[in-house]
FIDREN-268648 format. One record per residue: residue in one letter; chain; x, y, z of N, C-alpha, C, O in turn. Coordinates in steps of 0.05 Angstrom, whole numbers. Layout:
# residues N
A, A, X, Y, Z, X, Y, Z, X, Y, Z, X, Y, Z
...
This chain:
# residues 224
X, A, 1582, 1445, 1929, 1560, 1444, 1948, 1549, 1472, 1951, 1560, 1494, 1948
X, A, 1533, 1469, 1956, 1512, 1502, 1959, 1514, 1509, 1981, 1517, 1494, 2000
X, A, 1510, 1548, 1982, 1511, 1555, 2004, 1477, 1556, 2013, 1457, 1554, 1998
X, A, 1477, 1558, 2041, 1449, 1555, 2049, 1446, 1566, 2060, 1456, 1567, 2082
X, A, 1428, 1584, 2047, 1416, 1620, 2063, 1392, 1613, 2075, 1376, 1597, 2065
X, A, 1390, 1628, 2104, 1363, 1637, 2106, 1364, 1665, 2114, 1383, 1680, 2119
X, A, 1332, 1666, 2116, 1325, 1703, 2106, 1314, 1713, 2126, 1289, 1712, 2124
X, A, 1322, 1723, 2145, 1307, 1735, 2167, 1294, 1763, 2172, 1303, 1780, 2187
X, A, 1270, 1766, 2157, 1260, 1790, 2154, 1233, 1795, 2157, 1220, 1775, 2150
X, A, 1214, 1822, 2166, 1190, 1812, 2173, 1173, 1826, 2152, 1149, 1829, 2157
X, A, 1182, 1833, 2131, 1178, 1842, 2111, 1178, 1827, 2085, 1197, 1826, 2070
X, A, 1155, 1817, 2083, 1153, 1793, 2067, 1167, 1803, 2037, 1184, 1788, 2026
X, A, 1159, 1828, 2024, 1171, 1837, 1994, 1204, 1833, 1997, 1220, 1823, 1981
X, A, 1210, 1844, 2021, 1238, 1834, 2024, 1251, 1815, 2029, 1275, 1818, 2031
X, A, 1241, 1788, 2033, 1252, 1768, 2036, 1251, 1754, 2002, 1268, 1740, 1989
X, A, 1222, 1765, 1995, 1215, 1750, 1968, 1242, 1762, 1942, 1248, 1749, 1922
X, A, 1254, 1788, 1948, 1265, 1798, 1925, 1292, 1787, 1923, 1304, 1781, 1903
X, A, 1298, 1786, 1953, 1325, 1771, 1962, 1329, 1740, 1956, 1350, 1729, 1950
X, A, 1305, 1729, 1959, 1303, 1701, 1952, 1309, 1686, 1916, 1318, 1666, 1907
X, A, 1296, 1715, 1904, 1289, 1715, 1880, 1325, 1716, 1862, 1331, 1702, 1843
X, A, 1341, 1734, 1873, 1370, 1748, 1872, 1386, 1719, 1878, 1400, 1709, 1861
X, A, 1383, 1707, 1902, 1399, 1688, 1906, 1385, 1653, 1894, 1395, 1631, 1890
X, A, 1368, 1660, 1893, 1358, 1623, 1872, 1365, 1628, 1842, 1365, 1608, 1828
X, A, 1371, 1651, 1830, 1388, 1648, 1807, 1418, 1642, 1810, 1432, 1636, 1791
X, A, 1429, 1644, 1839, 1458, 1632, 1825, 1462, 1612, 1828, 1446, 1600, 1843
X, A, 1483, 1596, 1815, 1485, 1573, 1822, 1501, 1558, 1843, 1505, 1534, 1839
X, A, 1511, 1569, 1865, 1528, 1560, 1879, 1506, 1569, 1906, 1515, 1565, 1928
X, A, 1486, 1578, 1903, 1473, 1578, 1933, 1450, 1575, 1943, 1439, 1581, 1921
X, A, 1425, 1569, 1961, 1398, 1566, 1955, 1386, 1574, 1979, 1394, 1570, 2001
X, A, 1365, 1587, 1973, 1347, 1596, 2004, 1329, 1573, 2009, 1312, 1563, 1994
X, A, 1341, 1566, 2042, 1330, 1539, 2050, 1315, 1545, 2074, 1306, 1527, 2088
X, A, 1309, 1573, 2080, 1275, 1577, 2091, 1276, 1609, 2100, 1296, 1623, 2102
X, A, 1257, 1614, 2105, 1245, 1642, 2117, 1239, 1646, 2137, 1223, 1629, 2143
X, A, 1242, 1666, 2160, 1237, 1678, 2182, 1218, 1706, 2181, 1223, 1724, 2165
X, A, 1201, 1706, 2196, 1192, 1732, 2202, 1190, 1750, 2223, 1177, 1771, 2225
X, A, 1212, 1734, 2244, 1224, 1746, 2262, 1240, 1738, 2282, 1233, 1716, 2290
X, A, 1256, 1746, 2291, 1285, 1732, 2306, 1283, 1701, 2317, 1300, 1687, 2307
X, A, 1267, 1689, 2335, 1256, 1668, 2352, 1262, 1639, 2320, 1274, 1618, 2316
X, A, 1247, 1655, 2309, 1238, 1641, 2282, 1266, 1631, 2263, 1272, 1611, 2250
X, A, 1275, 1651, 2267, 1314, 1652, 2253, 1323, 1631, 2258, 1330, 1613, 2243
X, A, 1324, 1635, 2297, 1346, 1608, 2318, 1332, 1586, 2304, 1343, 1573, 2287
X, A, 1314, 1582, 2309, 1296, 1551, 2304, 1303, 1547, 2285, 1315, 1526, 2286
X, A, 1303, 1560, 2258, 1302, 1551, 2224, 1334, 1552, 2222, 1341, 1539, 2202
X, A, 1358, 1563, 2235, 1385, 1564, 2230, 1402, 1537, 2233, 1419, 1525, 2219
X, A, 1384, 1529, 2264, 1385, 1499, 2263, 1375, 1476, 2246, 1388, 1457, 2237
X, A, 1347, 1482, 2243, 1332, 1453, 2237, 1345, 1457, 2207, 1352, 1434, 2199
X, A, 1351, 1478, 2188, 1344, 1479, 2155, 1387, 1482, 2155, 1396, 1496, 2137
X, A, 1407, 1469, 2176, 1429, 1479, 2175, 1445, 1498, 2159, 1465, 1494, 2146
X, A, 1427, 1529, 2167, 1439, 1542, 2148, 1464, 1555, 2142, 1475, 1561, 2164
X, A, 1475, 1560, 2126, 1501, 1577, 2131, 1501, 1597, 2120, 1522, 1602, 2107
X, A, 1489, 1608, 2120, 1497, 1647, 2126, 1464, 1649, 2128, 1448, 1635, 2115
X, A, 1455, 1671, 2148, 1436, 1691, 2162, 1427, 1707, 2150, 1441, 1724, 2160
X, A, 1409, 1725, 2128, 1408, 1750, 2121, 1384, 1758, 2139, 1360, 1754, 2136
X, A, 1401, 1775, 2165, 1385, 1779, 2187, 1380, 1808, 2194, 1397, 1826, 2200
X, A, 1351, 1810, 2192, 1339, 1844, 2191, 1342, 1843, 2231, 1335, 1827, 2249
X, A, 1353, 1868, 2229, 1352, 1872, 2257, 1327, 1882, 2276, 1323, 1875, 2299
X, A, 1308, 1901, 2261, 1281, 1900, 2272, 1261, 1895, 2271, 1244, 1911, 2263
X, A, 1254, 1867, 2278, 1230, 1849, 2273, 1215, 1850, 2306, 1222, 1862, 2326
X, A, 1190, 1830, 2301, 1175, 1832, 2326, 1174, 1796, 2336, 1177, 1777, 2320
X, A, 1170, 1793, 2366, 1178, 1780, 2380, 1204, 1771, 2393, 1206, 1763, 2417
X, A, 1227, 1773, 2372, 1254, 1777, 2382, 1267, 1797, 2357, 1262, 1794, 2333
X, A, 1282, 1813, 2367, 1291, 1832, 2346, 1323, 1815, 2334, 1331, 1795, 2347
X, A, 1336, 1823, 2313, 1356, 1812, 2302, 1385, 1808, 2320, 1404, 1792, 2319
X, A, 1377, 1840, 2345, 1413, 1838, 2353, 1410, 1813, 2368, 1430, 1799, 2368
X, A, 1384, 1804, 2382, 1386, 1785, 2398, 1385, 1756, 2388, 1398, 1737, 2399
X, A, 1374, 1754, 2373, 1378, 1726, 2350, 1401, 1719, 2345, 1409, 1696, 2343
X, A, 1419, 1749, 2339, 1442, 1747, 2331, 1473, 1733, 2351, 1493, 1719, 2346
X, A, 1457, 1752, 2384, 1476, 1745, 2402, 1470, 1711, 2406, 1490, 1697, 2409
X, A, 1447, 1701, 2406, 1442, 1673, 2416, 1448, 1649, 2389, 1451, 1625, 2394
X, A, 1450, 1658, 2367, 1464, 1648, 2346, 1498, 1644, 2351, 1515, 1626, 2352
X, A, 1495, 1669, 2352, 1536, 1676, 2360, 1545, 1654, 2388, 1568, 1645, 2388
X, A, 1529, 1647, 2407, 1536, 1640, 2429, 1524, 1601, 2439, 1526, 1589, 2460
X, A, 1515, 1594, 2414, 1508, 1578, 2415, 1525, 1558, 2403, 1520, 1560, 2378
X, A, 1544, 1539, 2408, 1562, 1524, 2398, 1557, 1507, 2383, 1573, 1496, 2369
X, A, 1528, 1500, 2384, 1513, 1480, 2355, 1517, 1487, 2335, 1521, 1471, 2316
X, A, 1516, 1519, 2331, 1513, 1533, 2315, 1531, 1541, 2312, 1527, 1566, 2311
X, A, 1562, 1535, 2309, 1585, 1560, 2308, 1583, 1562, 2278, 1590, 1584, 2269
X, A, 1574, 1545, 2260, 1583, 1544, 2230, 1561, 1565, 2214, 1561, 1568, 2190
X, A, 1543, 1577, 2234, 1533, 1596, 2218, 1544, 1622, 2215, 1558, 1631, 2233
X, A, 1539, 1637, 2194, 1550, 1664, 2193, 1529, 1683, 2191, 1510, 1675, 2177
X, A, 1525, 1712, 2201, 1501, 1721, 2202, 1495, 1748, 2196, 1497, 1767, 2211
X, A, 1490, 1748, 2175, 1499, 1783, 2161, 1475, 1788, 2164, 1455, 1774, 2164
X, A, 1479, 1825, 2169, 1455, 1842, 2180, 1447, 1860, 2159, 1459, 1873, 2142
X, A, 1418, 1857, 2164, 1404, 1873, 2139, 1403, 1894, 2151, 1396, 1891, 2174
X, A, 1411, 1926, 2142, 1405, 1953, 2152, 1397, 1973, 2131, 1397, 1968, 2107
X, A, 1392, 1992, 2138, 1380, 2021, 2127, 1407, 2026, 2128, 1416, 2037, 2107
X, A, 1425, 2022, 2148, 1451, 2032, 2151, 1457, 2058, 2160, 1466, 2061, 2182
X, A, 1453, 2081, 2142, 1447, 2102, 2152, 1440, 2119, 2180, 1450, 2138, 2191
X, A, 1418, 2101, 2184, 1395, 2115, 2200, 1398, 2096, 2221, 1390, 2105, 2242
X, A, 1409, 2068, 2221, 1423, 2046, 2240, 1442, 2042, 2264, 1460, 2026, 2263
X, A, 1434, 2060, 2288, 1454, 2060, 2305, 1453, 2023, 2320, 1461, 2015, 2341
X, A, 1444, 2015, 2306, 1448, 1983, 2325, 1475, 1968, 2307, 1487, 1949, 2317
X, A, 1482, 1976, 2287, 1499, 1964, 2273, 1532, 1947, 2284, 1544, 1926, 2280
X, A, 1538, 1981, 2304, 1558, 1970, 2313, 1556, 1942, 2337, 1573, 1925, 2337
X, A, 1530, 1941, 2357, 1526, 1931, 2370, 1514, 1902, 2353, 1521, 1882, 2366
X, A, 1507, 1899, 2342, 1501, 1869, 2319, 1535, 1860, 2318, 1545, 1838, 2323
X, A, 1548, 1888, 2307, 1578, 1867, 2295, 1587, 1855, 2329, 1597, 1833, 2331
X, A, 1583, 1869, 2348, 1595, 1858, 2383, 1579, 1843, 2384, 1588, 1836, 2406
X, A, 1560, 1828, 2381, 1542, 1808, 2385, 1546, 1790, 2369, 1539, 1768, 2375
X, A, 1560, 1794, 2340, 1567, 1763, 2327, 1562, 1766, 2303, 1570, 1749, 2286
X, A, 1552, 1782, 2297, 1547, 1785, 2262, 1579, 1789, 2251, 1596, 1804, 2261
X, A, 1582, 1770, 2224, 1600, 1776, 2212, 1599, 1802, 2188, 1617, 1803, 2171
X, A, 1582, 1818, 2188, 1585, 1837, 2174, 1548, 1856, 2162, 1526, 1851, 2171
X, A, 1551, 1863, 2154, 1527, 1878, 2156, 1518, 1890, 2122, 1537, 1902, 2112
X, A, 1501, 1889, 2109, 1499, 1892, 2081, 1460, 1917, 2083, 1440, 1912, 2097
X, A, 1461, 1933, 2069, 1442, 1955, 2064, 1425, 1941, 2046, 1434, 1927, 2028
X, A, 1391, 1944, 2053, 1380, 1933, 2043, 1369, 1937, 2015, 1353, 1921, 2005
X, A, 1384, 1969, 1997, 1389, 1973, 1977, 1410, 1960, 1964, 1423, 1973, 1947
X, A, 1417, 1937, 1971, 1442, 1923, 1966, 1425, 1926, 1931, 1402, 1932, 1924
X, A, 1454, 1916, 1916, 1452, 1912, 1885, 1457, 1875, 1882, 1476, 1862, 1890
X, A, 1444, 1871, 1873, 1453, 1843, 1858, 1469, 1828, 1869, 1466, 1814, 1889
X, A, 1488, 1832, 1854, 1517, 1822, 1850, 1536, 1831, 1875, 1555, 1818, 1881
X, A, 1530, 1851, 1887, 1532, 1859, 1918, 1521, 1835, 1938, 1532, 1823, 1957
X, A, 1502, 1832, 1930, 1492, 1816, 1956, 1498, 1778, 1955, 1497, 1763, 1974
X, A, 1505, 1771, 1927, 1510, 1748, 1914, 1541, 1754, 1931, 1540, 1748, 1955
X, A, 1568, 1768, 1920, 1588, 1765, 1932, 1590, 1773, 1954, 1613, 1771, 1963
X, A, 1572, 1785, 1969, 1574, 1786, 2007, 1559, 1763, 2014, 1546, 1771, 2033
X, A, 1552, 1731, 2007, 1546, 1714, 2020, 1568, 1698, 2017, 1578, 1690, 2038
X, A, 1580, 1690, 1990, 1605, 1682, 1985, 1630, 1700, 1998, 1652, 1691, 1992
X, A, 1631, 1715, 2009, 1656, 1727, 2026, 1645, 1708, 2045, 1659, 1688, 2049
X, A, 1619, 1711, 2061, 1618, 1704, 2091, 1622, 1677, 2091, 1632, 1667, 2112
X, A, 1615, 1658, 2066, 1605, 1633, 2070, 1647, 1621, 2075, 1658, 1606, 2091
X, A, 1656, 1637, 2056, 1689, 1632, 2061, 1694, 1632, 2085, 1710, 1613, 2088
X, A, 1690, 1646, 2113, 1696, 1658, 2128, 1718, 1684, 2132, 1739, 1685, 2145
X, A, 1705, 1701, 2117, 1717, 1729, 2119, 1697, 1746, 2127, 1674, 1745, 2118
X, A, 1708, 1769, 2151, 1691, 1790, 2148, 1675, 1810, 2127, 1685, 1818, 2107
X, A, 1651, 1814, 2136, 1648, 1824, 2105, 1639, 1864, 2113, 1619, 1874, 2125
X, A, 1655, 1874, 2104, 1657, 1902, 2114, 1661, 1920, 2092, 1683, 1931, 2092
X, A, 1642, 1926, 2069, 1651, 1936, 2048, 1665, 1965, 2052, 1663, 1970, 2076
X, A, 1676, 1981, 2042, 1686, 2001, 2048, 1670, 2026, 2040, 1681, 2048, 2043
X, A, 1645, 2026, 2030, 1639, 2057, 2037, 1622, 2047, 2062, 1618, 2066, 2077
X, A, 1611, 2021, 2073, 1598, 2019, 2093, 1611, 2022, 2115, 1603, 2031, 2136
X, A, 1641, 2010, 2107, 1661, 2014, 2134, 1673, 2040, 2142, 1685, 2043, 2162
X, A, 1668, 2055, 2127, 1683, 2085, 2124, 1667, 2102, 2145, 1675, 2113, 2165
X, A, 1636, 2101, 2131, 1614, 2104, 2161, 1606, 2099, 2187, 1599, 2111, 2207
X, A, 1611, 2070, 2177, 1623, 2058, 2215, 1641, 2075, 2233, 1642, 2087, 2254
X, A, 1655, 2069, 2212, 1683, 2075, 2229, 1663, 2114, 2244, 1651, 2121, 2264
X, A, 1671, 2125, 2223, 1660, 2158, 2226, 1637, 2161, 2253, 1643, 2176, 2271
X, A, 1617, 2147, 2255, 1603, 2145, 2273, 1607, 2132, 2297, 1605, 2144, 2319
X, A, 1613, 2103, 2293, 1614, 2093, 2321, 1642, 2078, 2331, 1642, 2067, 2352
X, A, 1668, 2079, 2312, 1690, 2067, 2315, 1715, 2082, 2315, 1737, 2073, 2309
X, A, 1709, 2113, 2323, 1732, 2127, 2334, 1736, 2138, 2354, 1740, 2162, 2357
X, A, 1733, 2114, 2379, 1732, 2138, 2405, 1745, 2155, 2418, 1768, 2149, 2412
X, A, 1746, 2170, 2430, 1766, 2197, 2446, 1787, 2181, 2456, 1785, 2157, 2456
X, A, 1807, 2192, 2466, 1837, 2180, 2471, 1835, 2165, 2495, 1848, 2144, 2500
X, A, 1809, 2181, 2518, 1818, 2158, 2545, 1797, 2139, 2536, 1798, 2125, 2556
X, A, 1782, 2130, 2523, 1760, 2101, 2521, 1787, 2084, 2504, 1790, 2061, 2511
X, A, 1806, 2096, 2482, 1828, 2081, 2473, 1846, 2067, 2499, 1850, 2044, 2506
X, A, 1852, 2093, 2508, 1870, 2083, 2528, 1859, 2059, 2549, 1871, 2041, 2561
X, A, 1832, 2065, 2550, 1821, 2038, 2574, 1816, 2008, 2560, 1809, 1988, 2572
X, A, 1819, 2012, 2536, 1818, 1992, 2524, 1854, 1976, 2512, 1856, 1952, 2511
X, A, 1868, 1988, 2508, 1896, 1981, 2511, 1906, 1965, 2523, 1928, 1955, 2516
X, A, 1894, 1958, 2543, 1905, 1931, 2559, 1898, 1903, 2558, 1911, 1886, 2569
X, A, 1873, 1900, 2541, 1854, 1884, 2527, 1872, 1871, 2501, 1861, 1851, 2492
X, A, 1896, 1878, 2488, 1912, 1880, 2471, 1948, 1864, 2482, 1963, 1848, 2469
X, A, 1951, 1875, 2506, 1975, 1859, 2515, 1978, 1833, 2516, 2003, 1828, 2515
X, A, 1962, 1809, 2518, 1971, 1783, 2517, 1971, 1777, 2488, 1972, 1754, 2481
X, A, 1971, 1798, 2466, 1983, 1792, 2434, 2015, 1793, 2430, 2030, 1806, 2444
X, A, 2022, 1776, 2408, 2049, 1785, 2404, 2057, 1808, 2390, 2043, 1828, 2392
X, A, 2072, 1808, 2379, 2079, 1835, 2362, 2067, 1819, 2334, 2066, 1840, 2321
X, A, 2062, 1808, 2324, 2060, 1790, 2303, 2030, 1790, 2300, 2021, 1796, 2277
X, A, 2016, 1786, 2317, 1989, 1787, 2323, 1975, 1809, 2326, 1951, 1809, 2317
X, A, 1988, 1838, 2341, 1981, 1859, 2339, 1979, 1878, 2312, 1967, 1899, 2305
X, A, 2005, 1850, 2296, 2004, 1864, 2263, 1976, 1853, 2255, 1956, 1864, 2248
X, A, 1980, 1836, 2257, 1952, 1810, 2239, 1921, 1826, 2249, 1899, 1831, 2239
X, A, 1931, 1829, 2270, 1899, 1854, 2275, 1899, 1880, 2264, 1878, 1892, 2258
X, A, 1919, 1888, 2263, 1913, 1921, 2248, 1908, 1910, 2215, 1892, 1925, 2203
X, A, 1917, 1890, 2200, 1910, 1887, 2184, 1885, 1880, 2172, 1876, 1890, 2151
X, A, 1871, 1856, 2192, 1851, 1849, 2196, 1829, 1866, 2194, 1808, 1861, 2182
X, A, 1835, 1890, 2210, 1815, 1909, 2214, 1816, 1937, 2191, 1796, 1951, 2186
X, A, 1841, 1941, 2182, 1839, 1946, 2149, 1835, 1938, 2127, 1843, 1947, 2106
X, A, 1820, 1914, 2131, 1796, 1903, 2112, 1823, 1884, 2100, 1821, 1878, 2076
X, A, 1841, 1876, 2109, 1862, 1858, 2092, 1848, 1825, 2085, 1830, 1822, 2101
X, A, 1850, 1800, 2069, 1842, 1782, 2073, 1861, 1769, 2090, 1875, 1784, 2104
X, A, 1865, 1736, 2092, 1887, 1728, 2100, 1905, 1724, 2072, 1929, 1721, 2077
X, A, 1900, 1724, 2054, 1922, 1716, 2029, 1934, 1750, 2021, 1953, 1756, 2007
X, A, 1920, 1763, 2030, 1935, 1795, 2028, 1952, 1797, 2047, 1976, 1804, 2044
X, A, 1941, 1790, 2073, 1959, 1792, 2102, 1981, 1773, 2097, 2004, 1781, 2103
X, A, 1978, 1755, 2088, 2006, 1731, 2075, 2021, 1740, 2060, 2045, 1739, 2066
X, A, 2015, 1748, 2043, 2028, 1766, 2023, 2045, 1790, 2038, 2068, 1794, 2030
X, A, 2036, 1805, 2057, 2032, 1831, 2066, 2070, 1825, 2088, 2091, 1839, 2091
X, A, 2060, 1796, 2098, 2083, 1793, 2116, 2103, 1780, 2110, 2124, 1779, 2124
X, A, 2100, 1766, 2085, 2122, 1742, 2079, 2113, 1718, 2092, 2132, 1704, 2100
X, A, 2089, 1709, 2097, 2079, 1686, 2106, 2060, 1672, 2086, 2048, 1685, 2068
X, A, 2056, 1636, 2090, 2034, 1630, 2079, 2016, 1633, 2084, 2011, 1643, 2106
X, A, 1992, 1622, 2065, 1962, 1639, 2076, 1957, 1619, 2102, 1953, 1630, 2123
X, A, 1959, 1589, 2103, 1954, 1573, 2126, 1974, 1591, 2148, 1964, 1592, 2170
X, A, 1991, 1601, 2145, 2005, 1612, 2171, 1989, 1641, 2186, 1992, 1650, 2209
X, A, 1968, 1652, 2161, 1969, 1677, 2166, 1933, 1678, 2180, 1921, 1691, 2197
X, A, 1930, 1659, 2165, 1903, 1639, 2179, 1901, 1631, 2212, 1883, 1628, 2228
X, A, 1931, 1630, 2212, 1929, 1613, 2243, 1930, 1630, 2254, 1911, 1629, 2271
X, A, 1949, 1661, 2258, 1947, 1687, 2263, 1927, 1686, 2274, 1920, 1681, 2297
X, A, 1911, 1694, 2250, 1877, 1705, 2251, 1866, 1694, 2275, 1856, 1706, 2294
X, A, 1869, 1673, 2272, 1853, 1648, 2291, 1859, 1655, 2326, 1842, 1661, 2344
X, A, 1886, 1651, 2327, 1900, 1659, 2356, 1887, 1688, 2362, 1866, 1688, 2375
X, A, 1893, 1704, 2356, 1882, 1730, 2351, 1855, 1731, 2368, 1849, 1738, 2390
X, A, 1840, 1719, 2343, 1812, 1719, 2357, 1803, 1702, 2377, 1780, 1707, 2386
X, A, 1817, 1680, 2388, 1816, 1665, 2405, 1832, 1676, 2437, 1829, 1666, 2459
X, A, 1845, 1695, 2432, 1865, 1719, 2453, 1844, 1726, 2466, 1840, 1719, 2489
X, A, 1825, 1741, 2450, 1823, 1764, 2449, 1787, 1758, 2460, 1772, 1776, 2468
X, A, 1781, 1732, 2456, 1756, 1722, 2469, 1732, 1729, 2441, 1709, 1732, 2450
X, A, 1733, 1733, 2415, 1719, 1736, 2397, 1719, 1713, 2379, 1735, 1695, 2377
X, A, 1696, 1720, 2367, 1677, 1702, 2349, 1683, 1695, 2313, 1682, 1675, 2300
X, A, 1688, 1718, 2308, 1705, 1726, 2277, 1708, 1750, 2271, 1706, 1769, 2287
X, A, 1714, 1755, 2240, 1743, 1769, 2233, 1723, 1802, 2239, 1735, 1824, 2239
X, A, 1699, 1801, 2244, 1686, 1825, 2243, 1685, 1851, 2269, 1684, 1875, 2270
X, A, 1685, 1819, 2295, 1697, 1830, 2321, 1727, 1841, 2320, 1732, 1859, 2336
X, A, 1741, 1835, 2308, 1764, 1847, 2302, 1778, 1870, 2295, 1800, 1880, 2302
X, A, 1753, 1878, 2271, 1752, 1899, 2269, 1738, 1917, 2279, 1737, 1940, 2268
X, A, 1728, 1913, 2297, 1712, 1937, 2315, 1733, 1941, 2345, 1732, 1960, 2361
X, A, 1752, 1914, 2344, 1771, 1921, 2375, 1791, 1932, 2361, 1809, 1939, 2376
X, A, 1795, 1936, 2335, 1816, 1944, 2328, 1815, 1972, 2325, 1834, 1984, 2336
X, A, 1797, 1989, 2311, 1788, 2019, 2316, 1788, 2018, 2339, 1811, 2021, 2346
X, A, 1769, 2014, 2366, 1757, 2018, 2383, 1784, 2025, 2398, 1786, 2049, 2404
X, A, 1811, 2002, 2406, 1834, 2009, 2422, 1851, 2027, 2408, 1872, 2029, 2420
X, A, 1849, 2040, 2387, 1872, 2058, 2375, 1886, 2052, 2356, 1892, 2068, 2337
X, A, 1897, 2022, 2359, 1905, 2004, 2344, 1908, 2021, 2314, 1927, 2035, 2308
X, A, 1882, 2013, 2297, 1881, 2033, 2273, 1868, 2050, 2278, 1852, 2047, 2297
X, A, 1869, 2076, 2261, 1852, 2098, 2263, 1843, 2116, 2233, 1854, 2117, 2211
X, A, 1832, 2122, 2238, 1805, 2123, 2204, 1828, 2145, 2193, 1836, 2167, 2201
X, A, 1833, 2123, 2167, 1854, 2141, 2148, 1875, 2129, 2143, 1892, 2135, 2126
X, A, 1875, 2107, 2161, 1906, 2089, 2157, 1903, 2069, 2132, 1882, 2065, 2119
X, A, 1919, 2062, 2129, 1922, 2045, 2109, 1946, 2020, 2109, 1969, 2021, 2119
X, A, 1932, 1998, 2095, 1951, 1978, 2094, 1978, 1976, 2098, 1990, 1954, 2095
């Protein structure tokens, strides 16, 4: 079965090149166009899409907010909603991933980049590539020791088991690495994930990794 993109962008060359990239493969199809946030919600529903390629600054509603009312809308939990950025020059990024986006992709994306970041999301995995995550992190996901520390308590109703499954989570692990990683199966390491994010009052694996820098948890440089 096909994945079903829509393209939320107000930049018509850009929706057309993206459209053009994903109707050659064969496992997915663009099932409509937006030219600005309002337009997204309406077409996410009516055209049931599953995954978003959602530009965050459009006119009449901008992307973070499409994104939060997507994220928060339970009709809609089955969509996933990756953010189109400059990246760089993008301080809304981190605030898209707290609002519900599962991951965020540069709109110099390549090909075959942007083909396997719809298939990550459509799986349900975060999609956080690592030189994009490396910058995150650098800019907006290492805060000073007391914003760690005020956030640390946000973390106690996890187990020790769970507090692993999140540091992993948030070092870009999948669940069949994290399975691997613990001596568990992937359905076990799955359910982790799940509890985790259900603790912890989040949406998917992308909020995860922003509570997981943000409390101290991991810190830029750690590793698996």
């Amino acid at each position: 079965m096909s994945i079903r993109v829509l393209l939320a962008d107000d930049q018509t060359l850009i929706r057309a090149g993206f459209r053009l990239i994903i109707d050659l493969a064969d496992d997915m199809q663009v099932v409509g166009e937006a030219s600005d946030g309002r337009e997204a919600i309406e077409l996410a529903s009516a055209m049931h899409a599953d995954v978003v390629l959602m530009d965050i600054r459009m006119p009449v509603m901008d992307g973070l907010e499409a994104t939060r009312r997507i994220a928060s809308d339970e009709a809609l939990s089955a969509v996933s909603v990756v953010v189109l950025t400059t990246f760089e020059a993008d301080d809304n990024v981190l605030a898209a991933l707290q609002a519900g986006a599962c991951g965020f992709l540069s709109k110099d994306v390549e090909p075959e980049e942007l083909l396997r970041a719809i298939r990550v999301v459509a799986a349900g995995e975060a999609l956080l590539t690592p030189r994009a995550t490396r910058g995150l992190i650098n800019r907006f996901l290492a805060p000073p020791e007391e914003q760690q520390r005020a956030m640390a308590p946000s973390l106690s109703g996890l187990t020790d088991r769970e507090r692993e499954v999140l540091r992993l989570v948030a070092l870009g692990q999948s669940n069949g690495e994290i399975a691997e990683r613990l001596g568990l199966s992937p359905l076990t390491a799955k359910t982790h994930v799940n509890r985790t994010m259900t603790k912890l009052g989040v949406r998917d694996r992308a909020q995860l990794v922003v509570i997981g820098y943000q409390s101290g948890l991991v810190r830029p440089g750690d590793q698996p």
